[in-house]
Wavefront OBJ file of the C-alpha trace (Angstrom):
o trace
v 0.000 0.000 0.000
v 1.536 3.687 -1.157
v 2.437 5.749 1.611
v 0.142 8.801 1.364
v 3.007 10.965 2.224
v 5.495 9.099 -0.942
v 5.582 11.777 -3.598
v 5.941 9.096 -5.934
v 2.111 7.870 -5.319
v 0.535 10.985 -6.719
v 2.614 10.646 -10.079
v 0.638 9.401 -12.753
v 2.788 7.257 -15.849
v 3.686 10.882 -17.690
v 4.539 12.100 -14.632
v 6.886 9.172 -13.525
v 8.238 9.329 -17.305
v 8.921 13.063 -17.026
v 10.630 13.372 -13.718
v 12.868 10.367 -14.533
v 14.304 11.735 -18.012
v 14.182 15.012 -16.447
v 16.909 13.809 -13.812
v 18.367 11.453 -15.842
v 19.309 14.522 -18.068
v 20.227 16.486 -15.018
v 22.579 14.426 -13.795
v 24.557 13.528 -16.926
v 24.765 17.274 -17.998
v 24.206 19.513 -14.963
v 22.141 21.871 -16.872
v 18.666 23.013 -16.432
v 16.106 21.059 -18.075
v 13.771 22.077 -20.561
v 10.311 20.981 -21.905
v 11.775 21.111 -25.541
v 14.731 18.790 -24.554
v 12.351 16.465 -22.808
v 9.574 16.548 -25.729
v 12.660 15.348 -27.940
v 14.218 12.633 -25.600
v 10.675 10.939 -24.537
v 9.897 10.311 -28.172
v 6.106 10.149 -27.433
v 3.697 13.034 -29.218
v 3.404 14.597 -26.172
v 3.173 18.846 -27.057
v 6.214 20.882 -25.085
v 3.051 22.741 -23.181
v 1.400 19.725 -22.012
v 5.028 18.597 -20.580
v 5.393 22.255 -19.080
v 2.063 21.391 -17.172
v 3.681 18.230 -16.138
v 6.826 20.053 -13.951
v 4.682 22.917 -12.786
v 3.181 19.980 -11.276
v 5.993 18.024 -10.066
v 7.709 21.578 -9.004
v 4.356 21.506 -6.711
v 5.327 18.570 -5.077
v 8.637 19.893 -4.266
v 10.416 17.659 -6.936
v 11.521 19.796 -8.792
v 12.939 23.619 -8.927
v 13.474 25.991 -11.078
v 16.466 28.152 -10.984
v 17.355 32.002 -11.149
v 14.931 32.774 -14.106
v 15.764 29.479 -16.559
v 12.760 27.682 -17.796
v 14.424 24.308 -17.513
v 14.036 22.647 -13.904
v 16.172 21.017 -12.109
v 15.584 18.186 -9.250
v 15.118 18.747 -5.232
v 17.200 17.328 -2.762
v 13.835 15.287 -2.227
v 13.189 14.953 -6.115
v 16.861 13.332 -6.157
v 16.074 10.998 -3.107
v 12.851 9.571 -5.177
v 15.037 9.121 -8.195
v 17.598 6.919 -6.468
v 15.151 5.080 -4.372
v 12.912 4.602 -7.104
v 14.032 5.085 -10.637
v 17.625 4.801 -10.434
v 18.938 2.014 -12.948
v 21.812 0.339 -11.465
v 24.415 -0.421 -14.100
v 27.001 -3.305 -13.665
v 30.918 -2.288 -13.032
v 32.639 -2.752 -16.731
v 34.637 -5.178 -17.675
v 37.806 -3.184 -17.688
v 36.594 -1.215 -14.360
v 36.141 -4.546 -12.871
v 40.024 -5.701 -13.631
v 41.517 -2.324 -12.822
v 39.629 -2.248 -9.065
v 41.231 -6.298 -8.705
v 44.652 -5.100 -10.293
v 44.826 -2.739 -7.769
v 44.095 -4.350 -4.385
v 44.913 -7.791 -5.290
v 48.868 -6.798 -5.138
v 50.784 -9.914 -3.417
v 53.029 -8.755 -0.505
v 51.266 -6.581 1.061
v 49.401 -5.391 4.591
v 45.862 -4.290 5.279
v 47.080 -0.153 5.449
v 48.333 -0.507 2.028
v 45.255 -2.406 1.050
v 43.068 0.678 2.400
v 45.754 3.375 0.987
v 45.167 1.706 -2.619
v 40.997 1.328 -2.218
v 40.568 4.788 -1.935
v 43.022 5.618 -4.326
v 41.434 3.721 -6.753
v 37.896 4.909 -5.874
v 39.129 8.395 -6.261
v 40.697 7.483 -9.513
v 37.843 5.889 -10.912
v 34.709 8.170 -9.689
v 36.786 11.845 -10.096
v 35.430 12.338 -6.521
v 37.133 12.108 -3.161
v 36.924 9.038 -1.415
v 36.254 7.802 1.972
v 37.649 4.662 3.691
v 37.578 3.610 7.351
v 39.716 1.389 8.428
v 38.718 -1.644 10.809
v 40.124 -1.485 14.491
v 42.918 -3.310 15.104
v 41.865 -6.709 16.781
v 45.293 -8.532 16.254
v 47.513 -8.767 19.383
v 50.947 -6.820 18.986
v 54.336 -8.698 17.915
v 57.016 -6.322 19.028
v 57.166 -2.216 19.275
v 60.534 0.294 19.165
v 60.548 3.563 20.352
v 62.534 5.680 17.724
v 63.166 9.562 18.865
v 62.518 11.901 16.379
v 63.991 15.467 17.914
v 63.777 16.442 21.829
v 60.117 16.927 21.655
v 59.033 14.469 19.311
v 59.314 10.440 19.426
v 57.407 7.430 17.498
v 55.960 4.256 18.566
v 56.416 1.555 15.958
v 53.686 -1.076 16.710
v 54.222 -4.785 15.003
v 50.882 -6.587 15.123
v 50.823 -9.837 15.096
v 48.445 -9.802 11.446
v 51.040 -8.057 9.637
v 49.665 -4.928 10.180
v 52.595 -1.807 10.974
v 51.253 1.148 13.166
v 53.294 4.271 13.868
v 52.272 7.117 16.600
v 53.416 10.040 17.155
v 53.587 11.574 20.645
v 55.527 13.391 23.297
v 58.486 11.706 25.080
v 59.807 12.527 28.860
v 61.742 15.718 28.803
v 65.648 14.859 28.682
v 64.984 11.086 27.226
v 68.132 9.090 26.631
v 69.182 6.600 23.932
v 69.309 4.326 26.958
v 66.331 4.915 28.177
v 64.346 4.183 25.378
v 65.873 0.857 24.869
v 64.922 -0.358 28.234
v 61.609 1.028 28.149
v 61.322 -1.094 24.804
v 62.864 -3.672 26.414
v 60.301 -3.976 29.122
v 57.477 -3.966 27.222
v 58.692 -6.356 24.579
v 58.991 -8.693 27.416
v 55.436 -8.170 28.863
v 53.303 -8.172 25.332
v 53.713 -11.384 23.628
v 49.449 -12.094 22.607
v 48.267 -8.585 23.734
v 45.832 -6.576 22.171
v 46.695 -3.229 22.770
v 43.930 -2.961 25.183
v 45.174 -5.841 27.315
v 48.858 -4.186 27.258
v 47.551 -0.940 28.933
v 46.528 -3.380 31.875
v 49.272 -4.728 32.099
v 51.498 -1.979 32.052
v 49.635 -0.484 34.755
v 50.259 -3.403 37.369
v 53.803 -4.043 36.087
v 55.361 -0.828 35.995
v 53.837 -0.833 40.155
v 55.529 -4.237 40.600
v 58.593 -2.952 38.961
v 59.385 0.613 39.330
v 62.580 0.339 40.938
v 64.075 -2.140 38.019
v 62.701 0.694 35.735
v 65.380 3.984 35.422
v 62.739 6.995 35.721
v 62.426 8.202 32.223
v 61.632 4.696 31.152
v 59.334 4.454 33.399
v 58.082 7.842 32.860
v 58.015 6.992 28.753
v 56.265 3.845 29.065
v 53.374 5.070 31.449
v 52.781 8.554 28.649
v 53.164 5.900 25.756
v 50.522 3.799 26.963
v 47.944 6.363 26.884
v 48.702 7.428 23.599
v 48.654 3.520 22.431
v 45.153 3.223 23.795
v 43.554 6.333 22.443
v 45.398 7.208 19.652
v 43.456 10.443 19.786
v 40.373 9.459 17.392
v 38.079 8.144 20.194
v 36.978 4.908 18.547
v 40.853 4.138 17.102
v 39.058 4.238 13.737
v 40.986 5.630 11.218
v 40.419 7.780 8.124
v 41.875 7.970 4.664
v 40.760 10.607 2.838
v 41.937 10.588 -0.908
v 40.966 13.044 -3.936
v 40.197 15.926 -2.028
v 41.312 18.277 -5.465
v 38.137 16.023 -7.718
v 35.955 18.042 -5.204
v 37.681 21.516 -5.324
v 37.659 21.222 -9.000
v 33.524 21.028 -8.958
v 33.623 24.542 -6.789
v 31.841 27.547 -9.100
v 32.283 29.963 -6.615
v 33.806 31.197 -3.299
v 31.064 30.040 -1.406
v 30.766 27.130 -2.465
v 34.767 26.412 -2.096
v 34.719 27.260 1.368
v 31.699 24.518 2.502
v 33.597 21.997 0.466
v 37.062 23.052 2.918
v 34.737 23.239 5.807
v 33.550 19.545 4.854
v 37.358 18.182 5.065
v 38.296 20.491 7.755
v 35.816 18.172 9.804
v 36.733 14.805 8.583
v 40.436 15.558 9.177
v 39.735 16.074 12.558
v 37.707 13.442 12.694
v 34.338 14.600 13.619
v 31.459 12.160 13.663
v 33.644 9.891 12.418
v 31.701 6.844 14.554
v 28.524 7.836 12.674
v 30.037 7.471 9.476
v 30.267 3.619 10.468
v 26.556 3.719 12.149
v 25.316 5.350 8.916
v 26.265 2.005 7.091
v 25.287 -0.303 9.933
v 21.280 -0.168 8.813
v 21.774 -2.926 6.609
v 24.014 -4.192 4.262
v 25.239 -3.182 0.679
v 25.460 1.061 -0.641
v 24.048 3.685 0.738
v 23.539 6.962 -0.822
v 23.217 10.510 1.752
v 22.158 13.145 -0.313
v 23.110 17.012 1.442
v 21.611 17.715 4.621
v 20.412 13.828 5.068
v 23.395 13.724 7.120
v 25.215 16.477 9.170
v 28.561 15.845 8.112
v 27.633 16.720 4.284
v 24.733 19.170 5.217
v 27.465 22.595 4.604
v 28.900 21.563 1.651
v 26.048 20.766 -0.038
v 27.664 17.304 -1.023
v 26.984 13.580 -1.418
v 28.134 10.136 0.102
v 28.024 6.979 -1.809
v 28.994 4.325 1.180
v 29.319 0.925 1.587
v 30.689 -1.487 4.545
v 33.011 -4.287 4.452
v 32.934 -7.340 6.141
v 35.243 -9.703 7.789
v 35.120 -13.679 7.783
v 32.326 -13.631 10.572
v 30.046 -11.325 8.021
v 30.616 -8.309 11.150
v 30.913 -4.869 9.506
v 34.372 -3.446 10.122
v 34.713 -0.420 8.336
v 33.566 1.076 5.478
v 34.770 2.752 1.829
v 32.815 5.537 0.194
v 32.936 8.490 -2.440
v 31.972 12.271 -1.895
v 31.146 13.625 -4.953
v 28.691 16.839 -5.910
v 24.669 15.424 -5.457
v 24.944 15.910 -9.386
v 26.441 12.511 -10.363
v 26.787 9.223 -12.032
v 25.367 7.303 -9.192
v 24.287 4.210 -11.665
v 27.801 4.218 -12.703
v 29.380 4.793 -8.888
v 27.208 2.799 -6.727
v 28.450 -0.334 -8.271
v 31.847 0.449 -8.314
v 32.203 1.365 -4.507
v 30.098 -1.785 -3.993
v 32.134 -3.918 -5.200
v 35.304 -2.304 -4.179
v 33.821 -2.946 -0.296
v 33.130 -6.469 -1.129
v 36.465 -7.150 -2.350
v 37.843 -4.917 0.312
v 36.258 -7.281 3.027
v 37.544 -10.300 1.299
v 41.107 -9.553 0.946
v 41.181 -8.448 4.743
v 39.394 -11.575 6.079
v 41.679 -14.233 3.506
v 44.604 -12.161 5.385
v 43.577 -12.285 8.979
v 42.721 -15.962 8.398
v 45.185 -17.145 5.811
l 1 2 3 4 5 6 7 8 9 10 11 12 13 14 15 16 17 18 19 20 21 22 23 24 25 26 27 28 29 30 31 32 33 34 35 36 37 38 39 40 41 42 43 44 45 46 47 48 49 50 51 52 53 54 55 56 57 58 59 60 61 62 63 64 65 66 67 68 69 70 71 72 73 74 75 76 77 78 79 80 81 82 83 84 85 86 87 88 89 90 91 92 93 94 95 96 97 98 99 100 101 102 103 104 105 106 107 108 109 110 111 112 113 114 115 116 117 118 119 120 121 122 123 124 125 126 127 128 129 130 131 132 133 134 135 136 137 138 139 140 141 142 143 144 145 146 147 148 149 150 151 152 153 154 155 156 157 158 159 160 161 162 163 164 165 166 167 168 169 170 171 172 173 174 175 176 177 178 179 180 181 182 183 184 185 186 187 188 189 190 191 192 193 194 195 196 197 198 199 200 201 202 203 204 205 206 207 208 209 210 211 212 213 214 215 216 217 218 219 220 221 222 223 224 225 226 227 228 229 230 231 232 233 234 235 236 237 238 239 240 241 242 243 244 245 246 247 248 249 250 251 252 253 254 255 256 257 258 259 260 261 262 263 264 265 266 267 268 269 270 271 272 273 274 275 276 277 278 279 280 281 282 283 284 285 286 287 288 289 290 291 292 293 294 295 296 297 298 299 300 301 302 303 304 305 306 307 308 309 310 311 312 313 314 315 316 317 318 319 320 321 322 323 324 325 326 327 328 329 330 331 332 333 334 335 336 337 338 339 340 341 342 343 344 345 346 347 348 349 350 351 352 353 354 355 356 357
């Protein structure tokens, strides 16, 4: 039974066949859409001024709009949900597309990061958008880690997990650290993390360094016990991480100062990671692509933009991050949707063959 308040159940067949060339056009050319160009492309003998009556009637239902004093129309933010949920034809990725995506992530020799580094990469690459991946937690249990000092206020953590998987923080080190110090702090926790998440060492840490402080010189001590916090925060919140590739696709789309500025203000935000754990819940509703269109979600409401997003799976079918593309809400989506679905799904299978191989 039609939803009373579902535009799409007071469109009659002309209607429906009207609104879906008119966006089709939209979105391929970006321009206004006229009744002439529509009379032409429906190839029915249907008079320009009975199609005319047709979008003042669709512009009614808040479909469609018509901009600064054109007589073409172009679709709503609502006009452009109906489309996707209910006219959008979904192509297939192409054949070439298709060997290019596997190409590129199927490399031999290589760790999840790079994996992730080359998915959105390649999403960018394909779509001329910026892309959007977020990168599982880290479940494995560490291998080894070296302290290596960087200047007198600067040091990094090099985390070996046990997976494969190579993480290096930044943070700041005990004023005065020596060479020497270092190496025993390393030392010590070398000895103590053998099958550790990094969860489990921050435990362990605590009790040890209590049980050994006096074996411990103080600025070992004094590194290890500042380390560990940075180790189990690593300053995002929900140790998520995002890669963020492309970012010049969107700039490129920008007509005018205003409009450059939301897009800035857009990755001004994801750099510093805001709602970064509801980019994850946003794909969490179900599986397979999502599309947010604008204001549908905060993150994108500024700049005006969308989000094609899917998640990615591991072995146990649990979703453990996600890839997506941010693109102007004028775009290919019959061509992209595919494209970052399968790129998820082949995402999630190279990372669960690794973590179980």
């Amino acid at each position: 039974m039609a939803d009373k308040d579902d535009p799409s159940s007071k469109l009659n067949q002309r209607s429906r066949d009207v609104f879906k060339t008119l966006v089709e056009s939209y979105l391929e050319t970006g321009d206004p859409v006229g009744s002439r160009t529509l009379s032409r492309a429906l190839d029915q003998s249907v008079s320009a001024a009975t199609i005319r009556n047709t979008m003042q009637d669709l512009e009614i239902l808040g479909l469609l709009d018509s901009p600064h004093t054109s007589a073409g129309r172009i679709p709503t933010q609502l006009g452009l949900r109906l489309f996707l949920d209910g006219f959008l034809e979904i192509g297939q990725v192409s054949g070439p597309e298709r060997t290019e995506i596997e190409r590129s992530l199927g490399a031999d020799e290589t760790d999840i990061t790079s994996v992730l580094d080359r998915a959105g990469s390649l999403l960018s690459g394909l779509t001329h958008g910026a892309s959007l991946v977020l990168a599982p937690k880290s479940q494995a249990s560490i291998k080894h880690l070296e302290f290596v000092s960087l200047a007198p206020d600067r040091a990094l953590v090099v985390l070996v997990m046990t997976d494969g998987e190579v993480e290096n923080r930044l943070f700041t080190p005990p004023v005065g650290l020596t060479p020497s110090s270092m190496r025993e702090a390393a030392n010590f926790l070398n000895a103590i993390l053998e099958g550790k998440t990094l969860p489990e060492l921050q435990e362990t840490v605590a009790r040890e360094i209590e049980a050994r402080r006096q074996e411990l010189d103080t600025l070992a001590a004094s590194l290890i016990e500042e380390g560990s916090a940075i180790w189990a925060t690593d300053g995002s919140g929900d140790q998520n991480r995002l890669i963020v590739r492309g970012r010049a696709n969107l700039l490129d789309e920008g007509t005018d100062a205003a409009e450059l500025d939301r897009i800035r203000s857009l990755f001004d935000d994801l750099e510093r990671k805001r709602d970064l754990a509801q980019l994850l819940d946003l794909t969490e509703a179900g599986e397979g692509v999502r599309v947010f269109i604008g204001s549908e979600n905060k993150l994108f409401s500024l700049s005006g933009s969308s989000l094609v997003v899917s998640p990615y799976m591991n072995a146990e079918k649990q979703i453990i991050g996600a890839v997506g593309v941010i693109g102007p809400t004028r775009q290919n989506y019959g061509r992209i949707v595919p494209i970052v679905d399968y790129t998820a799904q082949l995402v999630g299978r190279l990372i669960s063959d690794r973590r179980t191989g």
